[in-house]
N, C-alpha and C positions, 0 to 999 in steps of 0.2 A: 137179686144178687148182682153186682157190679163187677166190672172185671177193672183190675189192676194192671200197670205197663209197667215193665222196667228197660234201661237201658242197660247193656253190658260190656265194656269193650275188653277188647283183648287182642294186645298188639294192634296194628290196624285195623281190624275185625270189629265190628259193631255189631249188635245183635239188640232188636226190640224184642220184648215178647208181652203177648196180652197172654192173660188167664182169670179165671174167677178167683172172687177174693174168697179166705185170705188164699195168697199166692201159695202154689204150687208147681213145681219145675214136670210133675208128668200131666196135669192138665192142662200145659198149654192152648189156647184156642186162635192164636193169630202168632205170626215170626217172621220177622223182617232183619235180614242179612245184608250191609254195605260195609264197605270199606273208607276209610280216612285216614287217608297218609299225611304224618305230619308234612309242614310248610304245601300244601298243595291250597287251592283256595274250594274245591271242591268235597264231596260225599258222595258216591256211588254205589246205587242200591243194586244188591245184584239179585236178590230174590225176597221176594214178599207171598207169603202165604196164609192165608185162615180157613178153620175148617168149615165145611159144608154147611152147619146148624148156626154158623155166626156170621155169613156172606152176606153182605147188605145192608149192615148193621153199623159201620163204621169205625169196624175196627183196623182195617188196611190204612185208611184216612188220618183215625188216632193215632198211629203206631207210623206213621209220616213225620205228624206234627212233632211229638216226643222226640225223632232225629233232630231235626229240627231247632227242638229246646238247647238238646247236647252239643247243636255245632250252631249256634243263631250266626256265625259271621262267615258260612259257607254254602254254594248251591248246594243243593242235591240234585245229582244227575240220576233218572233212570236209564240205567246204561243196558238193564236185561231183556229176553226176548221173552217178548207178551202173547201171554191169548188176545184175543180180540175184546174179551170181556176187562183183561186187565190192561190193555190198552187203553178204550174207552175211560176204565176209572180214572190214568194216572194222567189223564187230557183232562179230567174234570176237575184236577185239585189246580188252587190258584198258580194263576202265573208265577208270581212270584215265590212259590216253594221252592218249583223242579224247573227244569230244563232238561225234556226228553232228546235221547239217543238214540235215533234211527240205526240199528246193526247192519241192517239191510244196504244201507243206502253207499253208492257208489264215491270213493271219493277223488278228488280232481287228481 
């Protein structure tokens, strides 16, 4: 069994979600939440989640690329505060996807 992505916006509000096919809105198994404000040249993802039994699997990665499809003429910034696991991940997708957002970091 395959899992299916859909995109959904609403208002600003972007929403991926993976699930097993055919799609169902309570089996979810992956959700990724950004925002895309009209005229901005940006996408910012402010939470990415999949569940436990589908970690490692590529669905976080899918469900990137999918933004991605819906906006091809704009970064995605990860602007959210990472575990160290999803830190690592979103360092490992190509350069040219994302442009991560240190929250931490001091600014001038």
């Amino acid at each position: 069994m395959g899992l299916e992505y859909r995109v959904e916006r609403r208002g600003r509000m972007v929403y991926v979600g993976a699930a097993p096919e055919p799609w169902d809105d309570d089996g979810l198994v992956g959700r990724l939440t950004a925002e895309a404000v009209r005229g901005r040249s940006t996408v910012s993802v402010w939470e990415v989640d999949v569940v436990p039994g589908y970690k490692r699997q590529g669905v976080a990665t899918r469900m990137v690329r999918e933004l991605h499809r819906a906006f091809p003429d704009r970064t995605v910034r990860h602007d959210m505060i990472m575990s160290l696991d999803g830190l690592a991940w979103a360092k490992s997708l190509p350069k040219r996807w994302n442009r991560l957002t240190d929250p931490w970091a001091e600014t001038p």
